[in-house]
N, C-alpha and C positions, 0 to 999 in steps of 0.2 A: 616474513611473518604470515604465517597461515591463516586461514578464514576461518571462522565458525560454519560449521555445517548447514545448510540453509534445512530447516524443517516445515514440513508442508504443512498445508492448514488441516489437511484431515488425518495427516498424522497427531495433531495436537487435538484438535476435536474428539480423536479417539481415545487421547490421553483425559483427556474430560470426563468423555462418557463413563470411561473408566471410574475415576477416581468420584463421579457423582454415584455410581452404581457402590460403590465399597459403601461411602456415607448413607445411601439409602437402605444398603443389607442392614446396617449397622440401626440404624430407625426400626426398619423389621423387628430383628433380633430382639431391642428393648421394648415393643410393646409386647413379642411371644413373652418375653420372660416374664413383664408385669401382669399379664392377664393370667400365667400357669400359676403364680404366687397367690394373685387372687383366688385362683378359683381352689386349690391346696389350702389354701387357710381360710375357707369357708365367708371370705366377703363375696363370693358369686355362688347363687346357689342353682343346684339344677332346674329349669327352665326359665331363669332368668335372661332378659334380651339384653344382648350387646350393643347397644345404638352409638354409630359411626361418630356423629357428631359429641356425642359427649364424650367417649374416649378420648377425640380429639382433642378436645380442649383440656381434658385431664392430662392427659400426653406429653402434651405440646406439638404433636406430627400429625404431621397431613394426612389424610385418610388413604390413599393408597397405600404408606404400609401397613395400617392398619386392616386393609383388604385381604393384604396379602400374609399377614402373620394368623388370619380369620382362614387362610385355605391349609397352611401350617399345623394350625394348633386342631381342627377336621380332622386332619391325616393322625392323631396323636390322640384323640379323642375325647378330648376337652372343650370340644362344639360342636355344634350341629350348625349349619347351615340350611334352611329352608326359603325355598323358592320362597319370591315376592314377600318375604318376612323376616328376613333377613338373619343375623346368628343368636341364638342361643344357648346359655350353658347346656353340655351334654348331661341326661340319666341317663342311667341305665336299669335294664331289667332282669330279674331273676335267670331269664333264659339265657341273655348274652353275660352276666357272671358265668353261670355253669358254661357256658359252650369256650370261655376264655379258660377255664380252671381246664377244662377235660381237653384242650391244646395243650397247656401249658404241663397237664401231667406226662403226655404223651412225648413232649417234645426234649422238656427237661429229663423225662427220664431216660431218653436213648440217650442222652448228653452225659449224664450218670454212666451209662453202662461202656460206654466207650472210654469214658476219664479215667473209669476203673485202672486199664494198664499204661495210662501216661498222665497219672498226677506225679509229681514228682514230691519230695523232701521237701521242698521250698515250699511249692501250695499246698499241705495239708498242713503245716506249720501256720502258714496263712489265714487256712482256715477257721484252725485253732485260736488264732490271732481273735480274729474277727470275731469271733462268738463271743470272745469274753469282751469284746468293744460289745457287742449287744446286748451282755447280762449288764454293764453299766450304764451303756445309755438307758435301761428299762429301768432301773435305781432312779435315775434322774427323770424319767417320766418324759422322755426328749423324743416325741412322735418322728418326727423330719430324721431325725441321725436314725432314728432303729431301723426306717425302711429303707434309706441308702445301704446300714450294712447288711439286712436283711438280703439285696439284690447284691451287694458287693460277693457276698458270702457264695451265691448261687452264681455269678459271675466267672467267678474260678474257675470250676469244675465245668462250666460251658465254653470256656477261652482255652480251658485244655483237652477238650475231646474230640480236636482234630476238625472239625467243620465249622469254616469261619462264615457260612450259609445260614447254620443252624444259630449259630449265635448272633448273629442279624435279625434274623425271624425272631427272638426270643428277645432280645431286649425292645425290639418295635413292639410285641404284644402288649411285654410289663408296664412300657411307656405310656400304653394308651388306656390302662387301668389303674395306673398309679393314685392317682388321690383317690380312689376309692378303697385303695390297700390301707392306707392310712388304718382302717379300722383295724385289723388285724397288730399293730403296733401299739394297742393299747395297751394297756396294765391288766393281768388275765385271759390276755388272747398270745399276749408273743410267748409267752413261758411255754406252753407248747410247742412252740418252732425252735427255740432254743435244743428242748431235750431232745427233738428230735433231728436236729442238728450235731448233737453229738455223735447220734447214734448214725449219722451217711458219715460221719467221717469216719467214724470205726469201720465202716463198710470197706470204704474208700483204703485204711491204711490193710484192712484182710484182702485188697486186691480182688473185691469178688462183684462182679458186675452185676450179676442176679440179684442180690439184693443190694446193691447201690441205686438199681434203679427201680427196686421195689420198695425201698424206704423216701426216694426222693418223690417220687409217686403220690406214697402216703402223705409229705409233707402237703404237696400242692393240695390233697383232696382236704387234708384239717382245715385250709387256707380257705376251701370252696365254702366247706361246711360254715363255718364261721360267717364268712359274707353274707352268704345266702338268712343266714337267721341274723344277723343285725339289720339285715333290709328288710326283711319282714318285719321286725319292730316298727320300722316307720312309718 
């Protein structure tokens, strides 16, 4: 009869560490999400302070992942951290909207213009698809679903134009402007993107890069324009 394998104590220590490290990602993980939903549905509003101890106790976790989902949601820009003050909801400014809009027309459109000759059958079907998910969700007045497929839509044409660099870049930008996008998903702001959503995919199925990336362009800059004058409202 053989022996069970004897296992060292730091072999098993390390099986700990381990599996303490998953359960702790995991604590992470759910205050990022709680705090992005907050601050998306407007119970955190810009310059409002994060304070450690009340999360905690609204939580129920201990303040290190709270620390560490606070260095997280920074990188995503959905807070600020400031010295000896600890975090705050992130604003933003007119300037950093324009300078995110004037990347994102830049970047998206080379992404256009290279899709041009390898979107395939499938993804303008896709597309297709998706837009008419957008004219419904805008019926339904459903903010959350219009700007997932708004980016689902722009997704596409970025996952097929060969630079999985560029599509990295571009969804980290969208990520860290997104509930500010929200406005554009309104009732009288998306009907614009929509039409002009038809018209890159007509681009897109004429095979003509020039303007694939001169219509996608124009989308990002209605999306500027837009932002920029509901901010100045406030």
């Amino acid at each position: 009869m053989s022996s069970q394998p004897k296992v060292s104590p730091q072999a098993i220590a390390s099986k700990r560490g381990r599996l303490a490290d998953v359960a702790h990602r995991t604590a992470q993980e759910r205050v990022e999400e709680a705090l992005r939903q907050a601050i998306l549905g407007g119970d955190l509003s810009p310059g409002e302070p994060l304070v450690l101890g009340e999360l905690s106790a609204q939580l129920g976790v201990s303040r290190t992942p709270i620390r560490e989902a606070f260095r997280q949601l920074e990188t995503e820009g959905f807070i600020t951290v400031v010295p000896r003050k600890g975090a705050i909801v992130a604003s933003l400014s007119p300037r950093e909207i324009a300078e995110f809009y004037d990347l994102k027309m830049v970047l998206e459109g080379y992404a256009a213009r290279c899709a041009a000759a390898t979107l395939t059958e499938s993804d303008l079907t896709k597309m297709e698809t998706v837009n008419r998910q957008i004219e419904a969700a805008s019926e339904k007045k459903d903010l959350r679903r219009l700007l997932d497929l708004h980016n689902e839509f722009h997704d596409i044409f970025l996952r097929s134009c060969g630079n999985e660099k560029l599509h990295t870049i571009v969804q980290n930008l969208v990520m860290q402007f997104r509930r500010f996008r929200l406005i554009l998903a309104m009732p009288g702001k998306i009907e614009g993107s929509i039409r002009q959503h038809w018209e890159i995919i007509d681009a897109f199925r004429k095979r003509d890069p020039e303007l694939a990336e001169e219509l996608v362009r124009k989308n990002a800059l209605y999306g500027k324009k837009l932002l920029l004058r509901e901010l100045a409202k406030a």
